[in-house]
N, CA, C and O atoms as a GROMACS GRO file, in nm:
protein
  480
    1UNK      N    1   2.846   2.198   3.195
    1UNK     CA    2   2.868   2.088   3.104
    1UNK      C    3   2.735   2.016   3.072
    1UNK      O    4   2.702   2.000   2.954
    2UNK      N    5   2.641   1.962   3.199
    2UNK     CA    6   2.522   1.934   3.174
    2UNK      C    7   2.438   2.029   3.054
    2UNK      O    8   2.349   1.995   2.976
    3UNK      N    9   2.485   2.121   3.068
    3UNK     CA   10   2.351   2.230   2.959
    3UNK      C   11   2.412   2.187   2.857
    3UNK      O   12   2.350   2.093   2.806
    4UNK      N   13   2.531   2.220   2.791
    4UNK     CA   14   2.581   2.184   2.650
    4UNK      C   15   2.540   2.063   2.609
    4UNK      O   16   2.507   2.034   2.494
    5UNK      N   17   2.542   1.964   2.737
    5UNK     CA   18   2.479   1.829   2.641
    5UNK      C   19   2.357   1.789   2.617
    5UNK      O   20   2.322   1.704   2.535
    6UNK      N   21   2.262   1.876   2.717
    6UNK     CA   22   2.105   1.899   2.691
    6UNK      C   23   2.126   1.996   2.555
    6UNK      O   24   2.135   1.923   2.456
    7UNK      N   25   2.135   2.110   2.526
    7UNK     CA   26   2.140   2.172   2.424
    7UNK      C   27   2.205   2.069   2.300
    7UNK      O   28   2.119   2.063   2.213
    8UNK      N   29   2.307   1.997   2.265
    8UNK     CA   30   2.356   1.962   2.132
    8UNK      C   31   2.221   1.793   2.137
    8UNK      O   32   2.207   1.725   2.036
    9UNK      N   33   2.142   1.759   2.269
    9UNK     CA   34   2.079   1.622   2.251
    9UNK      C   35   1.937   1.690   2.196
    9UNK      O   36   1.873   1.621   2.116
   10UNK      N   37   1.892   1.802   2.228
   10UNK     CA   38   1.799   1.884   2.184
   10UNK      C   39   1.836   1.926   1.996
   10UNK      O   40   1.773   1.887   1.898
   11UNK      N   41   1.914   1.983   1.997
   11UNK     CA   42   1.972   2.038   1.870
   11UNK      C   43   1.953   1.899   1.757
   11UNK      O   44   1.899   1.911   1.647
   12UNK      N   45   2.000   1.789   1.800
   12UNK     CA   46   1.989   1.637   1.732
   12UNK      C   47   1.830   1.609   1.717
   12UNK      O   48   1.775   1.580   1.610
   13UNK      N   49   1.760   1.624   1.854
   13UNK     CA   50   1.612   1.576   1.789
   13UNK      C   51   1.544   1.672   1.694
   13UNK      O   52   1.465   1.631   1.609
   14UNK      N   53   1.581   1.830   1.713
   14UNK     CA   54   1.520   1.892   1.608
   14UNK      C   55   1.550   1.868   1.516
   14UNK      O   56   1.460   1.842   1.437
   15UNK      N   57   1.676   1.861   1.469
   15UNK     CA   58   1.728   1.807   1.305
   15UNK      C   59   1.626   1.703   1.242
   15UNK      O   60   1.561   1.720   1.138
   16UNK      N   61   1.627   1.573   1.340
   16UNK     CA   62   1.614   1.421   1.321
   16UNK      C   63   1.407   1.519   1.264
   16UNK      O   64   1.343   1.472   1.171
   17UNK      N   65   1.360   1.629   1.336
   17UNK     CA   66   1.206   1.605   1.314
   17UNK      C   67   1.223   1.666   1.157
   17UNK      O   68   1.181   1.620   1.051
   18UNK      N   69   1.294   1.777   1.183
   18UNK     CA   70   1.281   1.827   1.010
   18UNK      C   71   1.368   1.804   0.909
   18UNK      O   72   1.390   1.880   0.815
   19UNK      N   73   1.433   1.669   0.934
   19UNK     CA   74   1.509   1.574   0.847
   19UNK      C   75   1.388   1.546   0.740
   19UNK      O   76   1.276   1.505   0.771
   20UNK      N   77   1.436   1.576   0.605
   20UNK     CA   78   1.326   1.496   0.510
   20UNK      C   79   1.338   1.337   0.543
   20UNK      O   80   1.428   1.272   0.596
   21UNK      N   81   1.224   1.303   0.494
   21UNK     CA   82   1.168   1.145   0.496
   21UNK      C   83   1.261   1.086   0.410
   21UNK      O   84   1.283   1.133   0.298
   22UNK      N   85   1.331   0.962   0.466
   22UNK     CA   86   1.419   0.885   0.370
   22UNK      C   87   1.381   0.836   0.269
   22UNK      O   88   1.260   0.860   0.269
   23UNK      N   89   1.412   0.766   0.154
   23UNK     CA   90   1.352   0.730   0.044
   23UNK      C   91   1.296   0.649   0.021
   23UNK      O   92   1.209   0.639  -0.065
   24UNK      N   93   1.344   0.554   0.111
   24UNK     CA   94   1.198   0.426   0.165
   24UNK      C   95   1.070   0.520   0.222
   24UNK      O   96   0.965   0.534   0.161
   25UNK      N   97   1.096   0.570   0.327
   25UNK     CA   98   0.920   0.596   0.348
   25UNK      C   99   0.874   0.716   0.286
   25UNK      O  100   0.817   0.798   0.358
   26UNK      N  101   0.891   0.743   0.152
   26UNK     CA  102   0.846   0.796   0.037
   26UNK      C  103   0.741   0.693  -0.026
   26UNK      O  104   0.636   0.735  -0.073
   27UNK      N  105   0.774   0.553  -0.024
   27UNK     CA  106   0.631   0.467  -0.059
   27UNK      C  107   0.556   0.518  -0.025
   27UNK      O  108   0.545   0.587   0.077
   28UNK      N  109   0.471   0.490  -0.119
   28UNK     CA  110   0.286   0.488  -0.121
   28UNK      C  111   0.287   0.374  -0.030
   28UNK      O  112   0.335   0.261  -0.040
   29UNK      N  113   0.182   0.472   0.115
   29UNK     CA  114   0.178   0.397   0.218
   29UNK      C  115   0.076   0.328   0.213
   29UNK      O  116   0.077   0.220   0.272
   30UNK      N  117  -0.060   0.376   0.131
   30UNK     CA  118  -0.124   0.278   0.139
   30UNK      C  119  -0.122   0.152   0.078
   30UNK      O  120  -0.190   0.054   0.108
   31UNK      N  121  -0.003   0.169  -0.047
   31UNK     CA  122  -0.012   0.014  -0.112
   31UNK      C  123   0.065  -0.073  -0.043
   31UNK      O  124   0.038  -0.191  -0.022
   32UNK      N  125   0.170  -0.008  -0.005
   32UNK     CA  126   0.295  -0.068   0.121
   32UNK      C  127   0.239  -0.172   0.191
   32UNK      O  128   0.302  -0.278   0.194
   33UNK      N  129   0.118  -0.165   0.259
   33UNK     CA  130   0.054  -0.265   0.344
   33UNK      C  131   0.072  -0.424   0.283
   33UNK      O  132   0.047  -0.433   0.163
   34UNK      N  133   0.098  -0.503   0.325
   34UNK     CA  134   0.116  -0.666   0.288
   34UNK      C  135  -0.018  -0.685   0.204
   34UNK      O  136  -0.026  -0.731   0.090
   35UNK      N  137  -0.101  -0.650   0.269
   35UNK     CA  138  -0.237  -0.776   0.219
   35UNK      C  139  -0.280  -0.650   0.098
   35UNK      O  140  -0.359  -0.666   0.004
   36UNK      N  141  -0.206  -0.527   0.131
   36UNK     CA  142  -0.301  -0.448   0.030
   36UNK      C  143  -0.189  -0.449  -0.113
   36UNK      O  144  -0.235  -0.449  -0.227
   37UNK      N  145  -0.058  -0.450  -0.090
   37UNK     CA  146   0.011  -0.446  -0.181
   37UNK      C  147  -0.055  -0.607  -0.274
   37UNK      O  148  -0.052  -0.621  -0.396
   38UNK      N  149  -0.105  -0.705  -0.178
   38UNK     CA  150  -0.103  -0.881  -0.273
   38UNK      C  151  -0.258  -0.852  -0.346
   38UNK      O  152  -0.303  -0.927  -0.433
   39UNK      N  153  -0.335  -0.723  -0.290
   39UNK     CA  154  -0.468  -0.714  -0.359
   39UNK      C  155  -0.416  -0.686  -0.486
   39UNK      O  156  -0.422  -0.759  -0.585
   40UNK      N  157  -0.354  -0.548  -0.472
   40UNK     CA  158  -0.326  -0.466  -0.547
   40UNK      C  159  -0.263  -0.506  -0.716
   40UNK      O  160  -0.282  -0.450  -0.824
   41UNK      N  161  -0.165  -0.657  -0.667
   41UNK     CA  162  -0.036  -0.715  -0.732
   41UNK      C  163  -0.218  -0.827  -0.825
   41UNK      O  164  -0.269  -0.817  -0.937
   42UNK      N  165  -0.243  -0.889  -0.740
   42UNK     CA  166  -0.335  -0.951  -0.792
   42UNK      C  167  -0.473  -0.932  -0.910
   42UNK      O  168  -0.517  -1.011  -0.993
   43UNK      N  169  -0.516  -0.789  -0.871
   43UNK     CA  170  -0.596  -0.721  -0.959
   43UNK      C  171  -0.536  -0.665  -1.086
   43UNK      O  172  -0.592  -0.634  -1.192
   44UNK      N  173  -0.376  -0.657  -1.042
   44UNK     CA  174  -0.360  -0.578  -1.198
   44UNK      C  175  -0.327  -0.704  -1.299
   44UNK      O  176  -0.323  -0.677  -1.419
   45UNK      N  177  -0.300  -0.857  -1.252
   45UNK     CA  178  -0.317  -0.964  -1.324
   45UNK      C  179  -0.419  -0.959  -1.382
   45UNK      O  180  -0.382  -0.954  -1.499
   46UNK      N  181  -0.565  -0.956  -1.380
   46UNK     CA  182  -0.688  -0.979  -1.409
   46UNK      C  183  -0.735  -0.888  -1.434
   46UNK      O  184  -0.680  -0.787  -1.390
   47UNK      N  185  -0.855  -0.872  -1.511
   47UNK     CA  186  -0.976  -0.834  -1.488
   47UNK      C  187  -1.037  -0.758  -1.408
   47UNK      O  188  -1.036  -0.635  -1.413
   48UNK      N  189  -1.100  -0.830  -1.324
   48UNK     CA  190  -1.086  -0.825  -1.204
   48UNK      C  191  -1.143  -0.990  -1.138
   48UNK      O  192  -1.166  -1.094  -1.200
   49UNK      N  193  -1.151  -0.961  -0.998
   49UNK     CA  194  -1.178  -1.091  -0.890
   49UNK      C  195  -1.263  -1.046  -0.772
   49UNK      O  196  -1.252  -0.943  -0.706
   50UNK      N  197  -1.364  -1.159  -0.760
   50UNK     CA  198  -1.406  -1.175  -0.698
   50UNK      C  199  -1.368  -1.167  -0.531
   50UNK      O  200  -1.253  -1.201  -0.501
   51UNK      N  201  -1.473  -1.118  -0.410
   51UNK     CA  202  -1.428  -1.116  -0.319
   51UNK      C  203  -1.358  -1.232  -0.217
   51UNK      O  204  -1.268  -1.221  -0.133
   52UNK      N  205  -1.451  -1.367  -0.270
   52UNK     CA  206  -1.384  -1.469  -0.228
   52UNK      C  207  -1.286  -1.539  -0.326
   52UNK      O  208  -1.212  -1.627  -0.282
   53UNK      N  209  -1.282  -1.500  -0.472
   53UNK     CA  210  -1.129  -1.500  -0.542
   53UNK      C  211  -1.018  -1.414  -0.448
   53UNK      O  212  -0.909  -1.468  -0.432
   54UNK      N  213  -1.032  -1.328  -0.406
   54UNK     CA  214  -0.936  -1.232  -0.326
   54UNK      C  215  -0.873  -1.329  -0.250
   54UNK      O  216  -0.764  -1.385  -0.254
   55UNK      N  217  -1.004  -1.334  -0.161
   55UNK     CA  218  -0.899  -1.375  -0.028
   55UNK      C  219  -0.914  -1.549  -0.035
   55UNK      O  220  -0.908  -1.598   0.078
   56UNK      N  221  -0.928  -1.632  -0.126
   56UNK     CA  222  -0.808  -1.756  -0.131
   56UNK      C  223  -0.701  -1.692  -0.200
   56UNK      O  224  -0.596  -1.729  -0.148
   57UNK      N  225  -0.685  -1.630  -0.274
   57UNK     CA  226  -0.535  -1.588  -0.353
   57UNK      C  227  -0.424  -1.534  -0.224
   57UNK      O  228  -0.306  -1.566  -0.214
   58UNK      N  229  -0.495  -1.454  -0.140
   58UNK     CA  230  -0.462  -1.392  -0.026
   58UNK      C  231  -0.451  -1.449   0.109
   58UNK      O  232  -0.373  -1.404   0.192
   59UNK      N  233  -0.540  -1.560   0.132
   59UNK     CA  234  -0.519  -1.594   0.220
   59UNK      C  235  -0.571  -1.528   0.331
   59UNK      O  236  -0.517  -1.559   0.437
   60UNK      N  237  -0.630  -1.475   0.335
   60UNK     CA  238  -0.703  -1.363   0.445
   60UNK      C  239  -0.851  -1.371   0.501
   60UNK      O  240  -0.912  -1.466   0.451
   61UNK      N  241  -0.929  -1.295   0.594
   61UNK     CA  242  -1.029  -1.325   0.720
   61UNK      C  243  -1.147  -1.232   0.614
   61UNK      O  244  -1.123  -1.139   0.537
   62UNK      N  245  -1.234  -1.277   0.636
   62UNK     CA  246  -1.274  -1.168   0.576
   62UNK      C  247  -1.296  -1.018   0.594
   62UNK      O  248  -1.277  -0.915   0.530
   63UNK      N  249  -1.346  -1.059   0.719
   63UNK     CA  250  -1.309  -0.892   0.802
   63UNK      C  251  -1.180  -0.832   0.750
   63UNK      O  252  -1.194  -0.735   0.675
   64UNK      N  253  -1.051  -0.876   0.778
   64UNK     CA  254  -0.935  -0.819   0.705
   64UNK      C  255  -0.918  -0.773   0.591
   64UNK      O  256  -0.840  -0.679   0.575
   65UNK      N  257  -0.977  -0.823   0.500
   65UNK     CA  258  -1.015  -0.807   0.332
   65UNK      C  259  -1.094  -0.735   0.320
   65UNK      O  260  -1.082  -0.658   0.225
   66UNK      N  261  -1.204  -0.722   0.401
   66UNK     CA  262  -1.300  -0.606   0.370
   66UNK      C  263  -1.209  -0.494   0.434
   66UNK      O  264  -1.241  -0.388   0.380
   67UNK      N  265  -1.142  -0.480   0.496
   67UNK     CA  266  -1.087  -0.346   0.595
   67UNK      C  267  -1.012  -0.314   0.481
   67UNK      O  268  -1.044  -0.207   0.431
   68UNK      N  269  -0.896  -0.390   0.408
   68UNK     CA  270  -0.787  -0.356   0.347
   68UNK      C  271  -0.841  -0.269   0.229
   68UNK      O  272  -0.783  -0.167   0.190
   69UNK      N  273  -0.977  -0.325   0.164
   69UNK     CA  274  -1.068  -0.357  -0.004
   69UNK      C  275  -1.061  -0.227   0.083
   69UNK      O  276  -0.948  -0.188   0.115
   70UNK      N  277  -1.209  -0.134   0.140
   70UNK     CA  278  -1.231  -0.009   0.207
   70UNK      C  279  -1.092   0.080   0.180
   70UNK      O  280  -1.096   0.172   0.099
   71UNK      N  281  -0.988   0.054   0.240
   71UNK     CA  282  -0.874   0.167   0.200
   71UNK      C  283  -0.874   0.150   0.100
   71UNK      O  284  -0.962   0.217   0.047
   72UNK      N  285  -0.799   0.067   0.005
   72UNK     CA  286  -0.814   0.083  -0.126
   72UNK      C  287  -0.923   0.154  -0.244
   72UNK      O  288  -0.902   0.219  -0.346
   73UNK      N  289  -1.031   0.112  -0.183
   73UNK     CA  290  -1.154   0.183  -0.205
   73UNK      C  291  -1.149   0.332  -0.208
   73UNK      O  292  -1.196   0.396  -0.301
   74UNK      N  293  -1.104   0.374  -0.126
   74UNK     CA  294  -1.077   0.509  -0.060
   74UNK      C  295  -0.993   0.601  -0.113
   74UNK      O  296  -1.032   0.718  -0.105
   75UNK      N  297  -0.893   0.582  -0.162
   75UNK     CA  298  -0.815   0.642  -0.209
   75UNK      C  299  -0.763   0.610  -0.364
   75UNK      O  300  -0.665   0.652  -0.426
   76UNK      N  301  -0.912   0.483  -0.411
   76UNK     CA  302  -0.931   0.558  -0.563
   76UNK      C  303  -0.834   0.443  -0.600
   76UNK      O  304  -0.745   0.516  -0.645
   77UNK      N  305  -0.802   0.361  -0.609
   77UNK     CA  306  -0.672   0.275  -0.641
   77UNK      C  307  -0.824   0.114  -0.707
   77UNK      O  308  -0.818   0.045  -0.809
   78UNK      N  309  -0.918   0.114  -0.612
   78UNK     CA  310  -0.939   0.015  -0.669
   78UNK      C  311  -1.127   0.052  -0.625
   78UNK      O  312  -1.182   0.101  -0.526
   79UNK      N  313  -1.176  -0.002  -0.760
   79UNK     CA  314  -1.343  -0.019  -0.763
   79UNK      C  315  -1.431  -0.126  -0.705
   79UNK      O  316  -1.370  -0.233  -0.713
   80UNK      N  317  -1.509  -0.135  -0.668
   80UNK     CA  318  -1.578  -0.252  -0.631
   80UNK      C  319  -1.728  -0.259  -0.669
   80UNK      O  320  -1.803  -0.185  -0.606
   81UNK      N  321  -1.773  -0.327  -0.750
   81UNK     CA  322  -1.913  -0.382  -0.758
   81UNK      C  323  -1.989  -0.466  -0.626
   81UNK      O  324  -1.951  -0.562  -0.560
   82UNK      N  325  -2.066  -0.416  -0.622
   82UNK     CA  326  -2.181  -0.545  -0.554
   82UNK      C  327  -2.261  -0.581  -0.628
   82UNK      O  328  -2.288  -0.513  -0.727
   83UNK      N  329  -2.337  -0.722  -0.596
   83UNK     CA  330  -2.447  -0.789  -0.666
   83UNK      C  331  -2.509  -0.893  -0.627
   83UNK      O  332  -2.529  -0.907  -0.507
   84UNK      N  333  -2.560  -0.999  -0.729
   84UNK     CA  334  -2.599  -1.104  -0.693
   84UNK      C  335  -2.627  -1.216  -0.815
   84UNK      O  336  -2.686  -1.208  -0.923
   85UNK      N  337  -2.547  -1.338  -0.738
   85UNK     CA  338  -2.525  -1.422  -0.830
   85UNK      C  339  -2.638  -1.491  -0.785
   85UNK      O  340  -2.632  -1.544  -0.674
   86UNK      N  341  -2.784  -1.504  -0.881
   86UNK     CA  342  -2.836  -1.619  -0.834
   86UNK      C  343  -2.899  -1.496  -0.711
   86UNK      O  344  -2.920  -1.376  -0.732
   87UNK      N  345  -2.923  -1.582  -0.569
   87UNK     CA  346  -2.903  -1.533  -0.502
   87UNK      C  347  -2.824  -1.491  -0.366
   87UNK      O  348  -2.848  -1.432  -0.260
   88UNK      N  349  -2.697  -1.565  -0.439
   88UNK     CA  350  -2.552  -1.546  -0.339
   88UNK      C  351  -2.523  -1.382  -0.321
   88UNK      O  352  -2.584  -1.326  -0.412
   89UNK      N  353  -2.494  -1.343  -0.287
   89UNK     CA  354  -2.442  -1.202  -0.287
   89UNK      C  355  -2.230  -1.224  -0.355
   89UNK      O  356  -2.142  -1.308  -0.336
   90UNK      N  357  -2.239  -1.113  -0.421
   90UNK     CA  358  -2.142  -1.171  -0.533
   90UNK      C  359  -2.050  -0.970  -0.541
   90UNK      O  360  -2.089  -0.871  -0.604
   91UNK      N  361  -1.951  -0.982  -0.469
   91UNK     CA  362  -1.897  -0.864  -0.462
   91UNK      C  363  -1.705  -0.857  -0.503
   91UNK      O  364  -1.606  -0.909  -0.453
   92UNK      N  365  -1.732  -0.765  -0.618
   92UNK     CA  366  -1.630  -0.802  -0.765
   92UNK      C  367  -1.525  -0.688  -0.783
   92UNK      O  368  -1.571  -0.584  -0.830
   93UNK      N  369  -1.424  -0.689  -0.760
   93UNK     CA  370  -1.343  -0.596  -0.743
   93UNK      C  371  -1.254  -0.546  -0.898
   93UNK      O  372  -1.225  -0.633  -0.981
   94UNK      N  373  -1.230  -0.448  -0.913
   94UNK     CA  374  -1.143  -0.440  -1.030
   94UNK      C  375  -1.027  -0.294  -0.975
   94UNK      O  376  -1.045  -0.204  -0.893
   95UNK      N  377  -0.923  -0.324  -1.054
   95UNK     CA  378  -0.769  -0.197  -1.064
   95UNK      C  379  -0.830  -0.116  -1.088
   95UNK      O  380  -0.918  -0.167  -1.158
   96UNK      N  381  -0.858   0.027  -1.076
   96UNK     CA  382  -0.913   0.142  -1.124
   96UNK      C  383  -0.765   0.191  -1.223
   96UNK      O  384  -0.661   0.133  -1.192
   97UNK      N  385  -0.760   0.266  -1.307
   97UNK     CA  386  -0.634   0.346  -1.404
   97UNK      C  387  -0.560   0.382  -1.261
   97UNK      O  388  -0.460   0.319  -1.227
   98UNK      N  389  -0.614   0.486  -1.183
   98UNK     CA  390  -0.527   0.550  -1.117
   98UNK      C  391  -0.446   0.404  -1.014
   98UNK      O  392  -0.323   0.397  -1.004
   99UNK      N  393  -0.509   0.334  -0.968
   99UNK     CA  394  -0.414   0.222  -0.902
   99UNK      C  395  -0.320   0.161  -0.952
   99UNK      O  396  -0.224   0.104  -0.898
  100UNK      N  397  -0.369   0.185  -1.134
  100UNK     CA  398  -0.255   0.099  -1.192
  100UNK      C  399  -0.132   0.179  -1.187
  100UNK      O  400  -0.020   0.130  -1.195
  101UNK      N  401  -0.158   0.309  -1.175
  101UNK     CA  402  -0.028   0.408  -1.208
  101UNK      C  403   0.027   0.402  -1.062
  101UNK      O  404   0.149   0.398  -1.047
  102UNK      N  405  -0.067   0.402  -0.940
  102UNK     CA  406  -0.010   0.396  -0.841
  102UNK      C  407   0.143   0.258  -0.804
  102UNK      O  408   0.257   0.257  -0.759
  103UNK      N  409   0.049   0.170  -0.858
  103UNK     CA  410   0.118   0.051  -0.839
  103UNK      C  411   0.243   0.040  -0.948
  103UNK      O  412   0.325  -0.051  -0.937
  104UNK      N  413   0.252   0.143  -1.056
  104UNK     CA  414   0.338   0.148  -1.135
  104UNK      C  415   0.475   0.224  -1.030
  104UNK      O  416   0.581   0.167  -1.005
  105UNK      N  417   0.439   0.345  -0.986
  105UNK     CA  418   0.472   0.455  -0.948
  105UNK      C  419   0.543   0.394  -0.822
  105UNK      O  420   0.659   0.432  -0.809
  106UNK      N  421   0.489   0.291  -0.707
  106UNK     CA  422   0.528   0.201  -0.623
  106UNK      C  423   0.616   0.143  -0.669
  106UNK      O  424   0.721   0.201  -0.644
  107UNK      N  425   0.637   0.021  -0.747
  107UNK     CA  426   0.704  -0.042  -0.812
  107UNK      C  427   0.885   0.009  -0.887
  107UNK      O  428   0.997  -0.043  -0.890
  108UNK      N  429   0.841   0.099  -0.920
  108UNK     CA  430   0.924   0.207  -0.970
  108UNK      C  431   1.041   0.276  -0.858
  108UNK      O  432   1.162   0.255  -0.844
  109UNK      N  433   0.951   0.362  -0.792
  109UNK     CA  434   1.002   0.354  -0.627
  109UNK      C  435   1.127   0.239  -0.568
  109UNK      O  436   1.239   0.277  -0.534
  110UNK      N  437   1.077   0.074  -0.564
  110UNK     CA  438   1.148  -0.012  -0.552
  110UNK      C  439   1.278  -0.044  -0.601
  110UNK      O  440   1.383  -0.072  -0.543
  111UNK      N  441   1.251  -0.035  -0.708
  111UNK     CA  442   1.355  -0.069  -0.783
  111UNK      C  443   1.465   0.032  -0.803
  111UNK      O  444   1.580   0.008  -0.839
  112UNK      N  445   1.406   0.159  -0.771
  112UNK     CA  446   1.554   0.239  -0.727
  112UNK      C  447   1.591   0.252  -0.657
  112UNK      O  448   1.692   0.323  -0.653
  113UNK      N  449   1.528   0.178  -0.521
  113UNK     CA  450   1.576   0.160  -0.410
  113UNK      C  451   1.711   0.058  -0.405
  113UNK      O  452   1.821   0.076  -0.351
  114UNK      N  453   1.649  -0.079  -0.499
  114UNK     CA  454   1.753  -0.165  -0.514
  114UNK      C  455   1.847  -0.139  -0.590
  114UNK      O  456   1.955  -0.191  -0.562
  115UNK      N  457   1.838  -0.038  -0.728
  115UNK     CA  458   1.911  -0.015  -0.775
  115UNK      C  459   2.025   0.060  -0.712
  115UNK      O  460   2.139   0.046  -0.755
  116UNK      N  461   1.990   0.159  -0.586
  116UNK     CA  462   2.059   0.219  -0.474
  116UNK      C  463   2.152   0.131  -0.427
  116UNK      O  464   2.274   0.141  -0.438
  117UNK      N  465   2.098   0.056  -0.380
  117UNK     CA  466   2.144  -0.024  -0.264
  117UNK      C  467   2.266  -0.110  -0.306
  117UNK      O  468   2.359  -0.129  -0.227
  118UNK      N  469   2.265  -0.171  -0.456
  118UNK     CA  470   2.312  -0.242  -0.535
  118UNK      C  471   2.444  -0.168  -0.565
  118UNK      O  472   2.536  -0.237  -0.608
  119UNK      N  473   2.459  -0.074  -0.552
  119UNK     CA  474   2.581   0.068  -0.595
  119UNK      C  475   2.664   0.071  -0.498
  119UNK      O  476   2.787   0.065  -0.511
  120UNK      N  477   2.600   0.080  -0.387
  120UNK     CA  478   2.706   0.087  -0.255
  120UNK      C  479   2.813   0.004  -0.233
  120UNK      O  480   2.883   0.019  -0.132
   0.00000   0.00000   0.00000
């Protein structure tokens, strides 16, 4: 009796590994992040913004903002200038196309989630 129930508790975790991914964690994980989704939401308002425009809008450390800006950076979603104002150092972020589609593509995602959810 012990083996059958090791075998069908075994049989359950293999399923559960090659279960496809539910439709929530189909998000785009990197925009998913809190501070990166409010970059993300924020840049496609504007232009773009400044690094310390960022993070009062955001609310964030700077260390944190630079970590989040870097992924974003990374995977092409968003550009960043450096410079100098004067001689402040003056570092200027803008939506790249592909972030905007990302953040479209995210967004999109959502709302059929709710639209899901809303059916049941």
């Amino acid at each position: 009796m012990a083996d059958v129930l090791r075998s069908r508790a075994r049989r359950k975790r293999e399923a559960r590994r090659t279960a496809p991914p539910s439709e929530a964690m189909r998000l785009d994980r990197v925009i998913h992040e809190r501070l990166r989704l409010g970059m993300v939401s924020a840049l496609a308002g504007a232009p773009s913004l400044t690094f310390t425009e960022l993070k009062a809008i955001l609310g964030a450390t700077d260390g944190n903002l630079s970590v989040h800006a870097k992924k974003l950076e990374e995977a092409g979603y968003v550009a960043c200038t450096k410079g100098f104002d004067g001689r402040t150092p003056r570092t200027e972020f803008r939506l790249t196309e592909e972030g905007r589609r990302a953040l479209r593509r995210y967004l999109e995602h959502l709302e059929a989630l709710i639209d899901a959810t809303r059916r049941r």
